[in-house]
C-alpha positions as a printed Julia matrix, in Angstrom:
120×3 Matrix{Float64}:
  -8.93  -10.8     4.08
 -11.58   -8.46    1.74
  -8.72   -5.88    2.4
  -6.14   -7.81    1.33
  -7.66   -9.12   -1.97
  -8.37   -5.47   -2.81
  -4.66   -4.32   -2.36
  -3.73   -7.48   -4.44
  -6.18   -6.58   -7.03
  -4.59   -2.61   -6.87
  -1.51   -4.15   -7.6
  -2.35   -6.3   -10.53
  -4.19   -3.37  -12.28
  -1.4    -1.02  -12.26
   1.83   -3.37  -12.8
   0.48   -4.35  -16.47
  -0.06   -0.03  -17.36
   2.03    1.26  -15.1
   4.95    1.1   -17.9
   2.87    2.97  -20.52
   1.28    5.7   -17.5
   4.84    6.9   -16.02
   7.2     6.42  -19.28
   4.61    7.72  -21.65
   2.05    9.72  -20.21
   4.0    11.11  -17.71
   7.42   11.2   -20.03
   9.9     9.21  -17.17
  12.33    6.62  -18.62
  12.46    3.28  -17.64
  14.72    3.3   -14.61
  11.92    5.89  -12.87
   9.31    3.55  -14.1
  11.29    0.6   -12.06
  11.77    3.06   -8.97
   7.96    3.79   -9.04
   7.4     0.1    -8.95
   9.62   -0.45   -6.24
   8.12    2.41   -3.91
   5.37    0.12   -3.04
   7.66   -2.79   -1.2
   9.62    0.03    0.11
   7.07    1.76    1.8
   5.32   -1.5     2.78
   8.75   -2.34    4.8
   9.08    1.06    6.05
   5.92    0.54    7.87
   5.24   -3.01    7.86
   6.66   -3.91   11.89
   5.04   -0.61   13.29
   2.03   -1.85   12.47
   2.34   -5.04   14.13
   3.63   -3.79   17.05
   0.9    -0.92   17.62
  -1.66   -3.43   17.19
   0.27   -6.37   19.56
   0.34   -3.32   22.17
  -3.38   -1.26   21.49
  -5.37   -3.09   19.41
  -6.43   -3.25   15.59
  -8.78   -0.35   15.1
  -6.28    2.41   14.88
  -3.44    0.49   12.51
  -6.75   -0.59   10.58
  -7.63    2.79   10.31
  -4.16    4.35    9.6
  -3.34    1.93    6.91
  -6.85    2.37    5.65
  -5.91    6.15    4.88
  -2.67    5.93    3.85
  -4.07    3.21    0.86
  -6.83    6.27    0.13
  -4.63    8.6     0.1
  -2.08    6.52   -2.12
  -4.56    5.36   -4.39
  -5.64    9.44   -4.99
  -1.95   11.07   -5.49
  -1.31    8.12   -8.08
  -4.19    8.94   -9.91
  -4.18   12.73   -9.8
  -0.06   12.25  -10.83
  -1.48   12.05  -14.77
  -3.87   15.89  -14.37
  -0.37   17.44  -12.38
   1.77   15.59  -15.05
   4.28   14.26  -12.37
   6.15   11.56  -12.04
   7.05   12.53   -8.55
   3.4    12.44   -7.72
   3.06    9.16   -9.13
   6.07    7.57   -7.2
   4.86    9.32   -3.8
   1.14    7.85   -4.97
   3.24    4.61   -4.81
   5.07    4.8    -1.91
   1.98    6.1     0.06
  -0.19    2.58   -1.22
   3.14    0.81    0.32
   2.49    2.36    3.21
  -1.4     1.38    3.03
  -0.93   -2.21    2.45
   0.6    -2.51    6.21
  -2.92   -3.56    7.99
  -2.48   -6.46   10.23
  -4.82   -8.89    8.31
  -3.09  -12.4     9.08
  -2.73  -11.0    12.56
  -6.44  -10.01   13.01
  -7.78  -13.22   11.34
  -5.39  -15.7    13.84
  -6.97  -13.77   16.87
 -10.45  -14.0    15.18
 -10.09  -17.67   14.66
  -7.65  -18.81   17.6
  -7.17  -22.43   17.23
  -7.6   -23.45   21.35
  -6.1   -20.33   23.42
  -7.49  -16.73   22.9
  -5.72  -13.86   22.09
  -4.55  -10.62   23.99
């Protein structure tokens, strides 16, 4: 749930300076501001049932791990976006944290704490 708060936390940071970072420091108008924005649901969905269903079938350790790195790895292209000046950088940073807030966390925590049956 740690996990979770941190991705929520992500989220809240950039939505209130996001506007000034892509349409100002990065010189993108507002409709690529709104696109960036939207790259995060969009790669959450892309990825969001694969993740269940590799962890229903094998486990949580690897779609932990995946997810893990693909939050990393969104979290790093968004930031370097400003030193490479690009916008596309930042949206892909974006799209890539979508992709990283996938982990299985409500599925995890109902098999941690099953109420009276255990879980496969």
């Amino acid at each position: 749930m740690l996990a979770n708060l941190v991705i929520a936390v992500d989220y809240s940071l950039i939505m209130p300076t996001g506007s000034d970072y892509i349409t100002k420091d990065l010189g993108a108008d507002g409709v690529f501001y709104g696109v960036t924005i939207a790259a995060f649901p969009v790669g959450r969905m892309c990825l969001l049932l694969l993740m269940g269903h590799w962890s229903d079938k094998q486990g949580f350790r690897g779609p932990f791990g995946t997810t893990f790195l693909f939050g990393i790895a969104g979290g790093l292209i968004y930031g370097l976006a400003s030193g490479a000046q690009s916008k596309y950088l930042a949206l892909l940073g974006r799209f890539f944290g979508g992709l990283g807030a996938t982990g299985p966390y409500s599925a995890w925590a109902a098999c941690v704490f099953p109420p009276d049956n255990e879980c496969e």
